[in-house]
C-alpha positions in Angstrom: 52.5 204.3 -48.4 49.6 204.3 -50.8 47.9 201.3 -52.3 48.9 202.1 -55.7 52.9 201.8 -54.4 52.2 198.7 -52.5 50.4 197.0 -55.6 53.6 198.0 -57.4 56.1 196.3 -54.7 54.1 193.2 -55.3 53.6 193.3 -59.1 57.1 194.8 -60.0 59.2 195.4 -57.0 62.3 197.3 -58.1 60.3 199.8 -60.1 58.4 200.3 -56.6 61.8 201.8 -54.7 63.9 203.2 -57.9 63.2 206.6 -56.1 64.7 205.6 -52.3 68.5 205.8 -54.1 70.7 203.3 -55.8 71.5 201.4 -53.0 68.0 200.4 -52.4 66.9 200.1 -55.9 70.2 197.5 -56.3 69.3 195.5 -53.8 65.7 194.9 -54.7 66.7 194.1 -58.1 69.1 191.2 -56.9 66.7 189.8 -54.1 63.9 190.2 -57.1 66.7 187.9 -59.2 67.2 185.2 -56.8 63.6 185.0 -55.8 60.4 187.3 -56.5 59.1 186.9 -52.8 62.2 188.3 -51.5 62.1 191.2 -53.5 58.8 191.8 -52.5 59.4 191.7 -49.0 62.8 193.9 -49.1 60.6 196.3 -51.3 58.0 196.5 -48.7 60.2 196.9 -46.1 61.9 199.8 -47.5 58.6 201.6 -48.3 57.9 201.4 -45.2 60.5 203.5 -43.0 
């Protein structure tokens, strides 16, 4: 992962994993909704496998 896709999980997470598939991008987007910190960390998380 390269810092300029890390600083995008943290600044805008779904726009960070809208090229891991649908799935992904969805779930960031609702996690990003209920909470940014979540979305963050879900985005992370996926970035990094």
């Amino acid at each position: 992962m390269s810092f300029g896709r890390a600083l995008l999980c943290i600044l805008f997470p779904p726009l960070a994993v809208i090229d891991q598939g649908c799935g992904s991008f969805l779930l960031v987007c609702l996690l990003t909704l209920v909470g940014w910190i979540p979305g963050v960390i879900a985005a992370l998380i996926i970035l990094k496998k």
